[in-house]
LUMDREN-249890 format. One record per residue (C-alpha): residue number from 0; y, z, x. Coordinates in pm, 1 decimal. Example, Ala and Ser with C-alpha at 12.3 -4.5 7.8 and 13.67 -1.06 7.14 Angstrom:
<sites>
<site><num>0</num><c2>-450.0</c2><c3>780.0</c3><c1>1230.0</c1></site>
<site><num>1</num><c2>-106.0</c2><c3>714.0</c3><c1>1367.0</c1></site>
</sites>
This chain:
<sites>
<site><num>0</num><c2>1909.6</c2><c3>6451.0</c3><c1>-1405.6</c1></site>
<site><num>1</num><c2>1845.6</c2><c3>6723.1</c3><c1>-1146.3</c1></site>
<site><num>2</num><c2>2017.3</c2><c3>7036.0</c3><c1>-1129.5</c1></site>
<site><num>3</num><c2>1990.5</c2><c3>6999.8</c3><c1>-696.0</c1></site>
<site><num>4</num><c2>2294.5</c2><c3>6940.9</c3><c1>-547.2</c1></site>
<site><num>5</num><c2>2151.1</c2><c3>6729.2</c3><c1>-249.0</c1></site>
<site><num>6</num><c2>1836.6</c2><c3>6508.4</c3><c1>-182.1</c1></site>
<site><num>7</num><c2>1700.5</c2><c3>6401.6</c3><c1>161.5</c1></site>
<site><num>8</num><c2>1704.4</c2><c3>6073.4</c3><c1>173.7</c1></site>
<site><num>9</num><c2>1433.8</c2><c3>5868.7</c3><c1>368.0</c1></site>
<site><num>10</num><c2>1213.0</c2><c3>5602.0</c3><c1>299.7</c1></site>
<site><num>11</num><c2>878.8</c2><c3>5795.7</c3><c1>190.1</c1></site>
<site><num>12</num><c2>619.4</c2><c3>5560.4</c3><c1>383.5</c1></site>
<site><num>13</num><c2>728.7</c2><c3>5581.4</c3><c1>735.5</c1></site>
<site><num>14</num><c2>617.6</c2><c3>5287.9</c3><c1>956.2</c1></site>
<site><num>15</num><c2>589.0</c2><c3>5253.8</c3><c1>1392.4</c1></site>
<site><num>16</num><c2>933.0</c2><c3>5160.9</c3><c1>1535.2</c1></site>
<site><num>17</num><c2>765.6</c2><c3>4869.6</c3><c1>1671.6</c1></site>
<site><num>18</num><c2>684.4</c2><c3>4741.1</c3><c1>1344.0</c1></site>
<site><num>19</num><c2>990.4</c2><c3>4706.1</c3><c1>1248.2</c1></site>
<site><num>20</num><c2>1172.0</c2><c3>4654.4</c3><c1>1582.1</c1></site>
<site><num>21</num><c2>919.5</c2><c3>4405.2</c3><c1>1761.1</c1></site>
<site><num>22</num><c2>970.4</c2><c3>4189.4</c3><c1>1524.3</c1></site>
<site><num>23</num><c2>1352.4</c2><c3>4209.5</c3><c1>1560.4</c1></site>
<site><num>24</num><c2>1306.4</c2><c3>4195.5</c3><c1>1917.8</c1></site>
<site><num>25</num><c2>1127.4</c2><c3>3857.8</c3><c1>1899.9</c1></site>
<site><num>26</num><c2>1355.2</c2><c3>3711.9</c3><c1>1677.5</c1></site>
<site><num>27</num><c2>1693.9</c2><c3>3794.5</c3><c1>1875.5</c1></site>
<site><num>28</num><c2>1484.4</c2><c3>3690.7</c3><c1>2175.0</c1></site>
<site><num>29</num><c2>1533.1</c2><c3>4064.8</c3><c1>2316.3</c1></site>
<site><num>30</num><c2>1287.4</c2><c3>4257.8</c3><c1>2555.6</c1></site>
<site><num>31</num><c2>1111.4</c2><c3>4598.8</c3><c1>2381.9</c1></site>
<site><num>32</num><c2>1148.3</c2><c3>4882.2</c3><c1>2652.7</c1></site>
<site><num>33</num><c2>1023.9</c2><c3>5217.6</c3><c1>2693.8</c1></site>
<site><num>34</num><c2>1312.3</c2><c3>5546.1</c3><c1>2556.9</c1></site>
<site><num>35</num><c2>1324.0</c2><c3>5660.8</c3><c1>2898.6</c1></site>
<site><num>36</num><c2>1373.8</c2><c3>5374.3</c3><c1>3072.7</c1></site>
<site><num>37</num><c2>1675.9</c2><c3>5245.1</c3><c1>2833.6</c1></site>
<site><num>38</num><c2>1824.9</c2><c3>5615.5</c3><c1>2871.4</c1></site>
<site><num>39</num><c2>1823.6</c2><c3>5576.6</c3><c1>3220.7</c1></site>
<site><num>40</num><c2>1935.8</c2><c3>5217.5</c3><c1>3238.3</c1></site>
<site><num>41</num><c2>2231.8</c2><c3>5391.1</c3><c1>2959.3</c1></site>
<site><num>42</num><c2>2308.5</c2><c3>5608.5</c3><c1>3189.7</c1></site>
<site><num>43</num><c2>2354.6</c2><c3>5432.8</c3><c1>3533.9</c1></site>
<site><num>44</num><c2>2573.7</c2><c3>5239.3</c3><c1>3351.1</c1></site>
<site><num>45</num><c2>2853.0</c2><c3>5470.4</c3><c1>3291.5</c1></site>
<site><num>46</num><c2>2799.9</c2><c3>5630.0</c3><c1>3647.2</c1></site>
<site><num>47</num><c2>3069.0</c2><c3>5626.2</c3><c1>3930.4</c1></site>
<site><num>48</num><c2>3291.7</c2><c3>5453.2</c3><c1>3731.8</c1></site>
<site><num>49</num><c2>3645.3</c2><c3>5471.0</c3><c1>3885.2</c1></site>
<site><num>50</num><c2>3857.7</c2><c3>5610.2</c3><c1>3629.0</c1></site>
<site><num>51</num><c2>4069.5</c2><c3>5274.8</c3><c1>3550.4</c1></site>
<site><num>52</num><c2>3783.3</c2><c3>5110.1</c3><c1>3461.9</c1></site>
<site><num>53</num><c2>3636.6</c2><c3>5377.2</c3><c1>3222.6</c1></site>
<site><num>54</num><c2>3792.1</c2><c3>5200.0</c3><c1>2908.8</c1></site>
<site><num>55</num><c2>3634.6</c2><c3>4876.8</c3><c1>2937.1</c1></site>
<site><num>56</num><c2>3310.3</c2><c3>5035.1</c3><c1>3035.2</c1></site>
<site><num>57</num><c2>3277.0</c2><c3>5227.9</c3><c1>2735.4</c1></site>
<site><num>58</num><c2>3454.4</c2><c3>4958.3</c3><c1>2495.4</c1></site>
<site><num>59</num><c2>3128.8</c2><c3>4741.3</c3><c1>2665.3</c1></site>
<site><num>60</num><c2>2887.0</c2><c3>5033.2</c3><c1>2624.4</c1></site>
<site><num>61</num><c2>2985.7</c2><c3>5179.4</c3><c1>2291.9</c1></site>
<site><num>62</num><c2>2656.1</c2><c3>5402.5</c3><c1>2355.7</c1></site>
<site><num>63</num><c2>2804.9</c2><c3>5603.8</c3><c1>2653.8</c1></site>
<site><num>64</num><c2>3023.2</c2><c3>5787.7</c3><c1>2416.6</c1></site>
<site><num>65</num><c2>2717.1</c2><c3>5965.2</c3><c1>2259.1</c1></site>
<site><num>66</num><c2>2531.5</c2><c3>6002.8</c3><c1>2564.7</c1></site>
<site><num>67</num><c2>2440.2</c2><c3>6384.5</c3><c1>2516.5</c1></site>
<site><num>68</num><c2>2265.7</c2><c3>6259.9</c3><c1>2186.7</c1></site>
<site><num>69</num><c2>2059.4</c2><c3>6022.3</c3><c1>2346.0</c1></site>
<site><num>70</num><c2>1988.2</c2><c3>6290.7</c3><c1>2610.9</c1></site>
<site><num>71</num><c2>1899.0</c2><c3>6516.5</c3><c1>2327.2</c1></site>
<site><num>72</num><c2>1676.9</c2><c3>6297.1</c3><c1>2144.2</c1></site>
<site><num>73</num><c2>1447.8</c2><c3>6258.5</c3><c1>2409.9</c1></site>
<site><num>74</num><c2>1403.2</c2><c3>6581.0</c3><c1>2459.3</c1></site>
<site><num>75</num><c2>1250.4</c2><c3>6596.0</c3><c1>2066.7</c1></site>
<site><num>76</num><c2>947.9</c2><c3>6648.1</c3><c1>1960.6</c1></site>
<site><num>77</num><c2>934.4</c2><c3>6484.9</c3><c1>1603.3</c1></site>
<site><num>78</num><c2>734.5</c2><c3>6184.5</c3><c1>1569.9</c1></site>
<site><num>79</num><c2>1046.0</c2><c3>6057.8</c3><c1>1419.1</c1></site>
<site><num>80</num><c2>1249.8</c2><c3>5770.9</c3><c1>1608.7</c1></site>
<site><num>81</num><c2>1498.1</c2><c3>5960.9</c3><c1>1816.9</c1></site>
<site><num>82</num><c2>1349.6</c2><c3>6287.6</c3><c1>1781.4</c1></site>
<site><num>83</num><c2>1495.7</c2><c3>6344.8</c3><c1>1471.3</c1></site>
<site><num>84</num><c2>1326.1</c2><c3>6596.2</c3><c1>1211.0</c1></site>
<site><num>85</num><c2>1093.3</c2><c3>6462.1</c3><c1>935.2</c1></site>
<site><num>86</num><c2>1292.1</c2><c3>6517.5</c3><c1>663.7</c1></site>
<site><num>87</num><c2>1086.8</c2><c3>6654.1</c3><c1>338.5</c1></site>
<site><num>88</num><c2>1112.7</c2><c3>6446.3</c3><c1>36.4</c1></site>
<site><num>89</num><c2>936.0</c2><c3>6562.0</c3><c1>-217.9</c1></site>
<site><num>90</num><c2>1263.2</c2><c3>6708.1</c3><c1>-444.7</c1></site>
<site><num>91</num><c2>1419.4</c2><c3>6309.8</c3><c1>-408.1</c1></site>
<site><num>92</num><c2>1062.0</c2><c3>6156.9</c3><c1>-518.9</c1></site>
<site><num>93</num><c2>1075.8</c2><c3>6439.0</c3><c1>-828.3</c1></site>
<site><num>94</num><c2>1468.1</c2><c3>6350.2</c3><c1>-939.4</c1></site>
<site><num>95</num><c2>1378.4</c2><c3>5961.5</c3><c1>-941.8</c1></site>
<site><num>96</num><c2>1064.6</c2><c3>5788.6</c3><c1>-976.1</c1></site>
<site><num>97</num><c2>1196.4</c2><c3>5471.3</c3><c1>-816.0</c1></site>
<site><num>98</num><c2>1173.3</c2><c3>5699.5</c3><c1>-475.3</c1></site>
<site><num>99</num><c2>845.4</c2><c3>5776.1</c3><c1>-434.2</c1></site>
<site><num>100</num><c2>593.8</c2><c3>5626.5</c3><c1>-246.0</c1></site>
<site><num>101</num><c2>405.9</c2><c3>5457.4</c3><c1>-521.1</c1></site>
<site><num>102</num><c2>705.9</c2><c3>5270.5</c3><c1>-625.2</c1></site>
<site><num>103</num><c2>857.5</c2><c3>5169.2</c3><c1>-260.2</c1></site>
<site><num>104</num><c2>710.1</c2><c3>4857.7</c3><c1>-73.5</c1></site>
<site><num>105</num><c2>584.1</c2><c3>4963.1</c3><c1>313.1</c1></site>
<site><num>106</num><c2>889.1</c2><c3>4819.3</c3><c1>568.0</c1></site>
<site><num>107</num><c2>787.2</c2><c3>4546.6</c3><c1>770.6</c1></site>
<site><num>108</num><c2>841.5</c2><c3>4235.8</c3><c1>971.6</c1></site>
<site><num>109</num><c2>955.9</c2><c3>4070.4</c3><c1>656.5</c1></site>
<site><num>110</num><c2>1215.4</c2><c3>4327.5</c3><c1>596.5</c1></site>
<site><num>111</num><c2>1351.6</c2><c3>4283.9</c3><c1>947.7</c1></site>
<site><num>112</num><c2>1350.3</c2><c3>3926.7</c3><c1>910.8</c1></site>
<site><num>113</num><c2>1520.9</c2><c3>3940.9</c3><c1>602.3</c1></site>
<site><num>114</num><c2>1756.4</c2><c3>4210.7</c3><c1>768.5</c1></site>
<site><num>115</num><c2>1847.0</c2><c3>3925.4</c3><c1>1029.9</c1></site>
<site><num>116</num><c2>1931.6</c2><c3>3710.5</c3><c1>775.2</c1></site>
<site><num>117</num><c2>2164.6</c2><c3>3897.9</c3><c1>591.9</c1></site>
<site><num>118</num><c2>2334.0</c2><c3>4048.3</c3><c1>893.9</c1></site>
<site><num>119</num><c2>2383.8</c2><c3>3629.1</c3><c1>1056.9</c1></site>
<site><num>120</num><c2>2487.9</c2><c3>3548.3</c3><c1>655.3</c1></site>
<site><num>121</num><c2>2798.1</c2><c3>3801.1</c3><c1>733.0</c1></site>
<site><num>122</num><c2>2871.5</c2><c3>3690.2</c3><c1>1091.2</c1></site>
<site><num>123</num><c2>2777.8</c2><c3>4021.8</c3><c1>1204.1</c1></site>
<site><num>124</num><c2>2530.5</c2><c3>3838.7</c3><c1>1424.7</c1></site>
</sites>
């Protein structure tokens, strides 16, 4: 037991987004872009939108409704996907073993494939 009342939570071996997102990419048969260049492909989307068709924009473009986010985490300057801060986990690793970074696996392709699987096994893809 710990006598913290929170943890950060994160995996402890950090991998390249494209590690773990080419692969996804491939499989889905999706093209990898550059941040800025989704943002601003994001963005045009929800521009000059007459006000009737808002709704259906959005309900197609989920995304648009936390644009300022997106704007936000480009702006960042944490290595971190979306510019979020590294988040120190040395106080999680010392309350459970099972955390650390001698006991957890790097993420890879194989996760994401495995990922895939799971997320087609629920009809979620």
């Amino acid at each position: 037991t710990s006598s913290l009342c929170f943890f950060h939570l994160a995996h402890p071996r950090p991998v390249r987004w494209m590690d773990v997102m080419g692969p996804l990419a491939t499989s889905l048969s999706l093209r990898t872009v550059p941040y800025d260049e989704w943002f601003i492909s994001l963005a045009s989307s929800g521009e000059n939108v007459e006000a009737a068709k808002e709704v259906d924009i959005i309900q197609k473009n989920p995304a648009l409704k936390i644009l300022q986010f997106f704007k936000d985490a480009a702006s960042g300057t944490s290595p971190e996907a979306m510019g979020i801060p590294a988040l120190d986990v040395t106080q999680a690793e010392g309350a459970a073993a099972a955390l650390g970074k001698e006991s957890l696996p790097q993420l890879g392709a194989e996760d994401a494939g495995r990922w895939l699987e799971y997320w087609k096994g629920i009809g979620f893809l």
